[in-house]
SEBAVO-678056 format. One record per residue (C-alpha): residue in three letters; x, z, y. Coordinates in steps of 0.001 Angstrom, whole numbers, padded with zeros to 6 digits, m for minus. Example, Ala and Ser with C-alpha at 12.3 -4.5 7.8 and 13.67 -1.06 7.14 Angstrom:
residues 2
{torpa:ALA | px:012300 | pz:007800 | py:m004500}
{torpa:SER | px:013670 | pz:007140 | py:m001060}
end
This chain:
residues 290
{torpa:UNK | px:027255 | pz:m021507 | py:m040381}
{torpa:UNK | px:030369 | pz:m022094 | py:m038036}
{torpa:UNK | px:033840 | pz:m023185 | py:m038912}
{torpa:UNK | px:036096 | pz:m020216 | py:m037958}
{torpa:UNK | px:039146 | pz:m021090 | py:m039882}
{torpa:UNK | px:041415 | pz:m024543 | py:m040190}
{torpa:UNK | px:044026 | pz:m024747 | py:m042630}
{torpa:UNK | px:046640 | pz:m027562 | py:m042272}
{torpa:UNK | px:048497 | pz:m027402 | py:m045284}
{torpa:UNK | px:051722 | pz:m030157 | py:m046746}
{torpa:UNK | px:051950 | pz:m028884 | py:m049778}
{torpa:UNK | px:049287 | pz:m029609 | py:m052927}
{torpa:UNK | px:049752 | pz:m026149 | py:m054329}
{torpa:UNK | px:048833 | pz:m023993 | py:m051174}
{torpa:UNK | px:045504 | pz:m026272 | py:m050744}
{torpa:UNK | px:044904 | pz:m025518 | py:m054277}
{torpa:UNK | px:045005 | pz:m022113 | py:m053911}
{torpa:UNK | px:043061 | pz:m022273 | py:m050472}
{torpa:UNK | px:040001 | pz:m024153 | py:m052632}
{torpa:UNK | px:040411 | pz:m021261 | py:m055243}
{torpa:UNK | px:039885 | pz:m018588 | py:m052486}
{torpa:UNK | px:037530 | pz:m020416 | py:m050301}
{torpa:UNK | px:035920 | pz:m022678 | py:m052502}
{torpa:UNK | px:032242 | pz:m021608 | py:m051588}
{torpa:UNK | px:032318 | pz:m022001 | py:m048406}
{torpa:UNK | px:035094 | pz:m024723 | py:m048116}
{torpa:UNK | px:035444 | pz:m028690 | py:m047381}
{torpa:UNK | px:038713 | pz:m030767 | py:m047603}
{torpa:UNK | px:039296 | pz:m033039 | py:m044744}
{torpa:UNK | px:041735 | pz:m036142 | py:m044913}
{torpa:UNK | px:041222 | pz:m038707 | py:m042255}
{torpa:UNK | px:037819 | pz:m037994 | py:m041796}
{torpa:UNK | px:035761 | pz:m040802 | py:m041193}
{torpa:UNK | px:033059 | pz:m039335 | py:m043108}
{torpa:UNK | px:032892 | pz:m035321 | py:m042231}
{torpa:UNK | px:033050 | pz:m035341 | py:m039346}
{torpa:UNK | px:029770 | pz:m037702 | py:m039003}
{torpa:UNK | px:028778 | pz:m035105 | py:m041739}
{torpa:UNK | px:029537 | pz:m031851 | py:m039178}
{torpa:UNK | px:027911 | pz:m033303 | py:m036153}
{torpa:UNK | px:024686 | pz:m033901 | py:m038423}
{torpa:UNK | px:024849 | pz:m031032 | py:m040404}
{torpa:UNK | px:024874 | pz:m032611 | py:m043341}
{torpa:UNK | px:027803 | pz:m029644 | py:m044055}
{torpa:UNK | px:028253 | pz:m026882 | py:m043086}
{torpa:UNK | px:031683 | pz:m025097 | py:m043804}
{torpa:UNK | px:033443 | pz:m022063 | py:m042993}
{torpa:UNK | px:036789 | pz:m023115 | py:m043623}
{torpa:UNK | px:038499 | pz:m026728 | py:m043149}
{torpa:UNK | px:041554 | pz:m027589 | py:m045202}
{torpa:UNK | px:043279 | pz:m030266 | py:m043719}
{torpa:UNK | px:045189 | pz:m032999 | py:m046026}
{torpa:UNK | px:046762 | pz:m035202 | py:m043781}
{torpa:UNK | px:050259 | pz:m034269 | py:m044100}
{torpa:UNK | px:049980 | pz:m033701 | py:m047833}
{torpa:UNK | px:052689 | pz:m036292 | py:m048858}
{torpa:UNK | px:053135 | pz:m035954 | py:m052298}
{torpa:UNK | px:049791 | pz:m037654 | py:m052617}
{torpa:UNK | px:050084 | pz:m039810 | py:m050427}
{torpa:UNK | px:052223 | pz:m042352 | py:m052129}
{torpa:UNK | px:051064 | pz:m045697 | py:m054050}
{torpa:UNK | px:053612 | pz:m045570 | py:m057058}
{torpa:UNK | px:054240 | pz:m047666 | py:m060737}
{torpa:UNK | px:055021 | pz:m045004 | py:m063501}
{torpa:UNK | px:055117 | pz:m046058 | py:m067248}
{torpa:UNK | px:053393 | pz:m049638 | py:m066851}
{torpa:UNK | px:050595 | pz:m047881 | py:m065135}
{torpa:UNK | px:049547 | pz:m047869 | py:m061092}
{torpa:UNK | px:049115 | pz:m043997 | py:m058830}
{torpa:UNK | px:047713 | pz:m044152 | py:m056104}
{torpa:UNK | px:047791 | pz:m040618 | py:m053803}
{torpa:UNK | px:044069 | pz:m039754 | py:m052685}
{torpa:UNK | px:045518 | pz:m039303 | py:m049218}
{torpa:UNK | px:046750 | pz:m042292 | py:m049218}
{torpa:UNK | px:045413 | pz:m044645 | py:m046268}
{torpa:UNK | px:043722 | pz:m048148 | py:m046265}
{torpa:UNK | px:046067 | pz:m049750 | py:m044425}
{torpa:UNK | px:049168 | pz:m047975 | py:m046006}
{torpa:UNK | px:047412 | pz:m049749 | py:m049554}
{torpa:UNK | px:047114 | pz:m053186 | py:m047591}
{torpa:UNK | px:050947 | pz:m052599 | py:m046595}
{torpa:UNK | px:051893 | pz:m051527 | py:m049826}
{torpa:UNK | px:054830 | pz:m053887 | py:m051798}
{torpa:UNK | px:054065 | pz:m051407 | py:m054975}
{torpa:UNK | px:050624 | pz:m053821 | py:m055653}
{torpa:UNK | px:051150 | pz:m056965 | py:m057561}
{torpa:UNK | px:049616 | pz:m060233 | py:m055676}
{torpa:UNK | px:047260 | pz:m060688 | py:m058419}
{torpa:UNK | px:045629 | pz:m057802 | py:m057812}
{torpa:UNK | px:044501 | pz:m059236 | py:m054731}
{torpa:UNK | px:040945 | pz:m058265 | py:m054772}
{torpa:UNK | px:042167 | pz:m054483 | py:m053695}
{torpa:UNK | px:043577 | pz:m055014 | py:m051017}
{torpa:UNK | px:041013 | pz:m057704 | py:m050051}
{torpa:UNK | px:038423 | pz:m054441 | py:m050643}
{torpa:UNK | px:040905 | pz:m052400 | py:m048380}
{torpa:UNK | px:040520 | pz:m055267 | py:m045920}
{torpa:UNK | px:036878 | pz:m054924 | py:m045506}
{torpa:UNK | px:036648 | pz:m051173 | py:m044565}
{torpa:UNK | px:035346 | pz:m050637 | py:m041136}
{torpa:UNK | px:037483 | pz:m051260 | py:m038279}
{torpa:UNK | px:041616 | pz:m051199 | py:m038408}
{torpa:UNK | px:041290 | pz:m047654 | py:m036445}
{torpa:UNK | px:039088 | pz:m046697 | py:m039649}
{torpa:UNK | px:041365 | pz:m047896 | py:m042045}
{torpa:UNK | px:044508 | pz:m046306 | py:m040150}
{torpa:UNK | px:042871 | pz:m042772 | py:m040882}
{torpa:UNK | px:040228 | pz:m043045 | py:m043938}
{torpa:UNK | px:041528 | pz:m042510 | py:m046911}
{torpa:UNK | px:041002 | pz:m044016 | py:m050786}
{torpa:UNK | px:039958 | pz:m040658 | py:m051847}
{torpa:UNK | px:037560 | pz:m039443 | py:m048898}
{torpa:UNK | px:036119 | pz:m043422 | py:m049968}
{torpa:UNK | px:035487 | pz:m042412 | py:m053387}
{torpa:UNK | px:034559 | pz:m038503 | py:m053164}
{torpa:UNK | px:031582 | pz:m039121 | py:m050327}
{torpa:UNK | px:029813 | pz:m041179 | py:m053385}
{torpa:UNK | px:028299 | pz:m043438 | py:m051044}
{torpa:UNK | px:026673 | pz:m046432 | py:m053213}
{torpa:UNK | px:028371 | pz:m048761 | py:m050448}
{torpa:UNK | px:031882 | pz:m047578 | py:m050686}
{torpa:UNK | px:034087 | pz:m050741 | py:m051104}
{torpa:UNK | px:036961 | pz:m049576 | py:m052969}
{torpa:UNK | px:034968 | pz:m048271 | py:m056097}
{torpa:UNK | px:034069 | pz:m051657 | py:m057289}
{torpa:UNK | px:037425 | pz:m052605 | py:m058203}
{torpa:UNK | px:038817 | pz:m049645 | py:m058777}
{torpa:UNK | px:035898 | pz:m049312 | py:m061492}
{torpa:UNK | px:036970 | pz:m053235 | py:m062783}
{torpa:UNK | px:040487 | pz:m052255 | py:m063708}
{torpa:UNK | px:039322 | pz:m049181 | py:m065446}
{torpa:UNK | px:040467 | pz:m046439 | py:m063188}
{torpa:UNK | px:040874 | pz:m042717 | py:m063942}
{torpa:UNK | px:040987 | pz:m039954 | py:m061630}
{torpa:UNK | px:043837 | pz:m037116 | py:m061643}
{torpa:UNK | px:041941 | pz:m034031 | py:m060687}
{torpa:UNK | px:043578 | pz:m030883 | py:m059925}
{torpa:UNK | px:042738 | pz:m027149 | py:m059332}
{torpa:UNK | px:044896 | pz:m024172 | py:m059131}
{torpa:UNK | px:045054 | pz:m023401 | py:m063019}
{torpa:UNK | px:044663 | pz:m026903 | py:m064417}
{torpa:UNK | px:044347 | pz:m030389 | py:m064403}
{torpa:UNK | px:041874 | pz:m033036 | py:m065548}
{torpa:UNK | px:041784 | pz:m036740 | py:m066074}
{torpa:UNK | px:038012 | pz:m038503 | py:m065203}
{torpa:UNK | px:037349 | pz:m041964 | py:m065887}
{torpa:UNK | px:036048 | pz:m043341 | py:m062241}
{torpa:UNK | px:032877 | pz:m044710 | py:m064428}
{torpa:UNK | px:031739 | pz:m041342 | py:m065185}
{torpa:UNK | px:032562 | pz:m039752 | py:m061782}
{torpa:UNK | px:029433 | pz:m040366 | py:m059921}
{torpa:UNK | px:026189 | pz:m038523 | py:m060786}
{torpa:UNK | px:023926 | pz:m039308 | py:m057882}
{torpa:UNK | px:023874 | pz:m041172 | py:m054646}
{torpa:UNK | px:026215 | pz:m038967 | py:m052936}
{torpa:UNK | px:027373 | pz:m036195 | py:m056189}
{torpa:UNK | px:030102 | pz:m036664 | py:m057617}
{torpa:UNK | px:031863 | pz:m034787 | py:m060597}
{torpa:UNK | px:034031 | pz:m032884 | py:m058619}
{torpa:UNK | px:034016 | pz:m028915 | py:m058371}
{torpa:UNK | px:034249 | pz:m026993 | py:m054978}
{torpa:UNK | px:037490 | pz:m025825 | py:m056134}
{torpa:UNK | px:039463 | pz:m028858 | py:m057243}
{torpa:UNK | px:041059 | pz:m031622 | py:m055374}
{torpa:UNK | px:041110 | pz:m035388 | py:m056214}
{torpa:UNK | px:045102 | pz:m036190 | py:m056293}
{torpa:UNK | px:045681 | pz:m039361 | py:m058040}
{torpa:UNK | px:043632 | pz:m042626 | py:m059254}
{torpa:UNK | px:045523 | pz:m044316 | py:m061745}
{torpa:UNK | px:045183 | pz:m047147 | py:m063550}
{torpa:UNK | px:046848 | pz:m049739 | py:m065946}
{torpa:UNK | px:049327 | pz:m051980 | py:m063729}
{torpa:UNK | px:048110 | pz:m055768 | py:m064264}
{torpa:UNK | px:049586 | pz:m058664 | py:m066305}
{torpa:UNK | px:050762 | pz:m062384 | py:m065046}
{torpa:UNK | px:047763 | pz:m063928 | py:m066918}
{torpa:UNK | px:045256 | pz:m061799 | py:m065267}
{torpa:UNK | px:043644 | pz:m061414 | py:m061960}
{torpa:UNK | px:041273 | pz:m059185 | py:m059856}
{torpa:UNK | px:038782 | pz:m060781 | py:m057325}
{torpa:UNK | px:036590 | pz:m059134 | py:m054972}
{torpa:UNK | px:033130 | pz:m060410 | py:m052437}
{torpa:UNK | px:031308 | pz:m058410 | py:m050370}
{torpa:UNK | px:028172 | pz:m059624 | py:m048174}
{torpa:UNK | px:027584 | pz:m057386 | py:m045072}
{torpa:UNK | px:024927 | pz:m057256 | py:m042466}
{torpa:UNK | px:026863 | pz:m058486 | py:m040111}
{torpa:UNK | px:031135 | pz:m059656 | py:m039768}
{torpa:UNK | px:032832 | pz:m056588 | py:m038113}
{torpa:UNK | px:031903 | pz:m052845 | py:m039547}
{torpa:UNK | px:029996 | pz:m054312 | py:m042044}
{torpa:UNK | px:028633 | pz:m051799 | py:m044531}
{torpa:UNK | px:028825 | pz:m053487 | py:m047863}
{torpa:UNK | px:024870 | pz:m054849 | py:m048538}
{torpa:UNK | px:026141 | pz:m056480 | py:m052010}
{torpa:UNK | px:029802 | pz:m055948 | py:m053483}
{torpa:UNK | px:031385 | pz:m057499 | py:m056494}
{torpa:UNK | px:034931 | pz:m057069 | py:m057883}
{torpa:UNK | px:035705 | pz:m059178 | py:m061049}
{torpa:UNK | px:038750 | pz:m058109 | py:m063336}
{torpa:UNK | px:039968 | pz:m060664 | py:m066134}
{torpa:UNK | px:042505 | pz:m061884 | py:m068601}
{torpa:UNK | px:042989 | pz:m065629 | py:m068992}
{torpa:UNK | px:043793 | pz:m066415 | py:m072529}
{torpa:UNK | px:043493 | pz:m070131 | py:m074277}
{torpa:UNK | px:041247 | pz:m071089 | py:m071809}
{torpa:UNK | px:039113 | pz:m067902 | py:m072407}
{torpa:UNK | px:037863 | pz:m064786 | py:m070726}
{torpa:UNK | px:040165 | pz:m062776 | py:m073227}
{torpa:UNK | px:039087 | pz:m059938 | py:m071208}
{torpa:UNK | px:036255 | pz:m059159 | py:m068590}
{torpa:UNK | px:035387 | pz:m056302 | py:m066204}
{torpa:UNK | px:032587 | pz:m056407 | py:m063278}
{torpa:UNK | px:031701 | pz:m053958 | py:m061143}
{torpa:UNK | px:028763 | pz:m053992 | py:m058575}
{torpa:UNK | px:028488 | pz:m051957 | py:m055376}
{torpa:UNK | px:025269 | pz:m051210 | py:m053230}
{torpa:UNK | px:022974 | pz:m052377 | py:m055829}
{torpa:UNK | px:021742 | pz:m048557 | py:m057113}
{torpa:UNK | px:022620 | pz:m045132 | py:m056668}
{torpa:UNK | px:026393 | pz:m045745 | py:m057247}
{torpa:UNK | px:028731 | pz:m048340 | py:m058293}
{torpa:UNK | px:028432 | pz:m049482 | py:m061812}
{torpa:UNK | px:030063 | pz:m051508 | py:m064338}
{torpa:UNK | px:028135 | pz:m054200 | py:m065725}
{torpa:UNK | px:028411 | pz:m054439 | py:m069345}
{torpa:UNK | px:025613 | pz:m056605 | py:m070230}
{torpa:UNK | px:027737 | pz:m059791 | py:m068213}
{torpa:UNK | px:031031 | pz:m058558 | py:m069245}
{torpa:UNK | px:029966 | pz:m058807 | py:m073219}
{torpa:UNK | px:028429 | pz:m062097 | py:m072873}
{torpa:UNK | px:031237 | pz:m063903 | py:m071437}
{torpa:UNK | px:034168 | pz:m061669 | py:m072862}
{torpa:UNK | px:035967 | pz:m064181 | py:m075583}
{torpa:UNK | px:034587 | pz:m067530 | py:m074373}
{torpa:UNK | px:035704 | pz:m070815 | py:m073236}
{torpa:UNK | px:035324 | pz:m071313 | py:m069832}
{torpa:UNK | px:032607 | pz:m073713 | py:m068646}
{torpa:UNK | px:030537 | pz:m074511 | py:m065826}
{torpa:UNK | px:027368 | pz:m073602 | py:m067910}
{torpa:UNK | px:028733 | pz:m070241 | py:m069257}
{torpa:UNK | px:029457 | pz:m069148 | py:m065019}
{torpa:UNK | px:026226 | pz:m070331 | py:m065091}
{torpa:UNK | px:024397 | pz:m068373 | py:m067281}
{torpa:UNK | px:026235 | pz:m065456 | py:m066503}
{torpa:UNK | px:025308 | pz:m065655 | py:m062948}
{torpa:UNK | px:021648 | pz:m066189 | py:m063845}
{torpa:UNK | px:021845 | pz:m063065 | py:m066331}
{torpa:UNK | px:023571 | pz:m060701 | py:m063630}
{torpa:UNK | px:021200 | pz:m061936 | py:m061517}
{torpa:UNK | px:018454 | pz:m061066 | py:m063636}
{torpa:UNK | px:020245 | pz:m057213 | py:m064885}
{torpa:UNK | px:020171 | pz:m056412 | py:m060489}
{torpa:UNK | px:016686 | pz:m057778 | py:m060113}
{torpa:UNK | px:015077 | pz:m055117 | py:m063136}
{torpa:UNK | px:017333 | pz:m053048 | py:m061746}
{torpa:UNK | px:016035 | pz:m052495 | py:m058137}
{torpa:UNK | px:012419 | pz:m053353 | py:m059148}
{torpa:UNK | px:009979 | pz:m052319 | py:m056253}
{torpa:UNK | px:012889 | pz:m051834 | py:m054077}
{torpa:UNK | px:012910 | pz:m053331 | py:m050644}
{torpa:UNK | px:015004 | pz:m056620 | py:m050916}
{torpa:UNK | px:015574 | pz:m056506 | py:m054658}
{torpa:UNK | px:014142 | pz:m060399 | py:m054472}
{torpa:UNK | px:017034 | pz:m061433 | py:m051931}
{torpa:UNK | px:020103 | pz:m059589 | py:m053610}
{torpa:UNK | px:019317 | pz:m060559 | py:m057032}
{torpa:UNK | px:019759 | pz:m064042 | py:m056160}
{torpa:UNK | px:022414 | pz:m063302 | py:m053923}
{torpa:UNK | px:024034 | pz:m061486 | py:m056342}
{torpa:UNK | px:024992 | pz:m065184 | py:m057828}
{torpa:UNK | px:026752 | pz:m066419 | py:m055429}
{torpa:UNK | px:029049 | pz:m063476 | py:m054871}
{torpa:UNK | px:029720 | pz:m063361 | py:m058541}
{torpa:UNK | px:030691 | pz:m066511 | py:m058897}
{torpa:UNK | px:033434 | pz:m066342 | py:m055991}
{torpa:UNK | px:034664 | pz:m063223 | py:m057065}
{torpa:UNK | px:035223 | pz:m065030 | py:m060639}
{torpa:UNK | px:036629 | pz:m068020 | py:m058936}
{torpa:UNK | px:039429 | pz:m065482 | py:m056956}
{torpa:UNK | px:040062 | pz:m063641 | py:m060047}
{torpa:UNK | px:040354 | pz:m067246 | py:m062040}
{torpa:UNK | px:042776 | pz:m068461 | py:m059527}
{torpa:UNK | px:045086 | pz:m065102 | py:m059467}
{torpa:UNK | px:045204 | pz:m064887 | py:m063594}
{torpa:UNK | px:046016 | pz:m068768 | py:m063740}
{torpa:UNK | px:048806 | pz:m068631 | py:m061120}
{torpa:UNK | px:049740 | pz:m065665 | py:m061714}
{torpa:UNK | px:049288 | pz:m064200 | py:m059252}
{torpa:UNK | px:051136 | pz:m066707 | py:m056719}
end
């Protein structure tokens, strides 16, 4: 199968009804960082391209209602830019940051990040600590997914072949919490994410009031991990209780990736990137955010 037909469309509507006519043989392209790899592999193979670069009315990053949009078109370095994120929410543009090179980040977009479904992706992980939805959109309708249940499969996500990811959303933080992210890579520049942690939490009485971790590259897709967040959600903070949360993450990503090749060396790993992404989000909630 060739492509024989580009669309370039700036308005959400007309792509909508493009994916409604073409939505069999179609694929949405953004900055694309990750099609076009895709194309020259084969990995797709479309008829039609809809191009939604100059789609504007999702590309903005706005604050609506005590809550956070961000437009799926929007890029990585427009979010790094943007004045609309508070400074204790830090650990999202620090994830930003870390995507591939700044020509990558000038084109790839939050969206095309989170649609590929790549297990590595690096904005998922906090995006899945501050409890992100996604605003998804076809031509009759539109639906609200929690980013948690989005992902089905290394590389499948819970989007249809006529519907278009417009907004992620999510609650906009408070002064007394904080959102931290780590990442170990292979190597310093273009590093695909080996490990990734993002840490949301609310400081409260010298408490975790309120706890969210998210893990990247340690399964199929990003997930949440509950089993940490409920043992240290409503306790005084201590050296001991980092401690043993560490050691039970660490254990959680070790049964997790059982027989896998380097399960051994990320589930001890996986300590040490906790605990700094707990230390940044610590820092931002106490300050903050200054």
């Amino acid at each position: 199968m060739e492509i024989n037909k580009t669309f370039q469309e700036t308005e959400v509507e007309a792509v909508l009804s493009l994916l409604d006519q073409y939505q069999d043989n179609s694929k949405i392209i953004a900055g694309g960082t990750d099609i076009i790899i895709q194309l020259h592999q084969g990995r797709v193979n479309p008829e039609v391209l809809i191009d939604i670069s100059n789609l504007n009315e999702i590309k903005e990053i706005k604050q609506i209602e005590g809550r956070i949009l961000i437009g799926s078109a929007t890029t990585f370095t427009s979010l790094m830019k943007s004045q609309v994120i508070p400074k204790n929410l830090w650990g999202l543009i620090e994830a930003a940051s870390q995507v591939g090179s700044p020509q990558i980040r000038n084109a790839a977009t939050i969206g095309g990040n989170i649609c590929n479904g790549s297990p590595a992706a690096d904005i998922v992980p906090p995006l899945l600590a501050l409890n992100s939805q996604l605003v998804i959109a076809n031509k009759m309708t539109e639906r609200k997914v929690p980013l948690e249940t989005f992902f089905i499969d290394k590389g499948k996500v819970d989007l249809k072949n006529n519907e278009l990811l417009s907004y992620i959303e999510f609650e906009n933080i408070k002064e007394n919490q904080g959102l931290g992210f780590t990442k170990l890579g292979l190597r310093k520049a273009l590093a695909i994410s080996r490990i990734s942690v993002a840490v949301f939490l609310e400081m409260k009485d010298g408490c975790f009031n309120e706890i969210r971790i998210a893990t990247g590259s340690c399964g199929k897709f990003a997930i949440r991990e509950k089993e940490v967040e409920d043992f240290m959600r409503n306790k005084q903070v201590t050296d001991e209780l980092i401690e043993a949360g560490a050691n039970l993450y660490s254990n959680i990503i070790l049964k997790r990736l059982a027989g896998r090749h380097g399960s051994d060396y990320k589930s001890e790993a996986i300590k040490g990137i906790f605990k700094d992404g707990l230390g940044k989000a610590t820092h931002l909630a106490k300050k903050g955010g200054v």
